[in-house]
N, C-alpha and C positions, 0 to 999 in steps of 0.2 A: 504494500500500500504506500501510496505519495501521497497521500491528503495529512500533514503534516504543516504548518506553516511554514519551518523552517525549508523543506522540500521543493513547498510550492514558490515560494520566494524565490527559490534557488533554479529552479528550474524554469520561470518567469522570467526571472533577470538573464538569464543566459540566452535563452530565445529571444527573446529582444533584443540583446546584445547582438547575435550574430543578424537581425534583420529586422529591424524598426517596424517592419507592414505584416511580421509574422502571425497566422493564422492559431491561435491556442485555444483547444475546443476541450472542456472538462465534462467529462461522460457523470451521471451518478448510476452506470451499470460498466458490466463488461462485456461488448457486443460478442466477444470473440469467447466467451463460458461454454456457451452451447457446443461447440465445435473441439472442446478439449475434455470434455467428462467421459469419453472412450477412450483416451488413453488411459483413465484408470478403469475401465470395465465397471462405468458407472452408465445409468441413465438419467438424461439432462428429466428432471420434473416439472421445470417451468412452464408454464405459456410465453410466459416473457420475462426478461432478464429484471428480478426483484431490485427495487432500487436499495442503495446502501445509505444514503446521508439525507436527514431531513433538510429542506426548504433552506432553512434558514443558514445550514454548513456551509449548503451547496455556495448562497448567496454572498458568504462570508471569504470562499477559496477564490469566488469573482474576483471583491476587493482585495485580496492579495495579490492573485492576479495582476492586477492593474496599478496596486501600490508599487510593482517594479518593474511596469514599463510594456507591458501588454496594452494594445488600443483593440486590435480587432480579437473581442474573445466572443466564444461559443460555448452557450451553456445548456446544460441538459438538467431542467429541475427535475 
């Protein structure tokens, strides 16, 4: 997991570093779950990928986001 501040800071300010107009899109799923639960010879139970962080985390990792330098971000509440 990266939803951390210090993480998201870190990885915020680095993308931005390397491209001012970079795209950073925060999932609150993992699109790519469904497609790894047969490598453990498990079966995916979902309909759809359950979300992890309430509203308000989600709204919270934005402004970090943005606190170091992200303009175009993408969110997934």
């Amino acid at each position: 997991m990266t939803a951390t501040e210090r993480n998201l800071a870190a990885i915020a300010e680095f993308i931005s570093g390397c491209y001012a107009d970079v795209r950073y899109e925060l999932l609150n799923d993992n699109p790519l779950a469904a497609a790894k639960y047969h490598l453990s010879d498990m079966e995916y139970c979902f309909a759809e990928n359950p979300k992890i962080y309430r509203e308000n985390e989600m709204l919270r990792f934005g402004e970090i986001a943005r606190e170091y330098g992200v303009r175009n971000l993408i969110m997934e509440l």
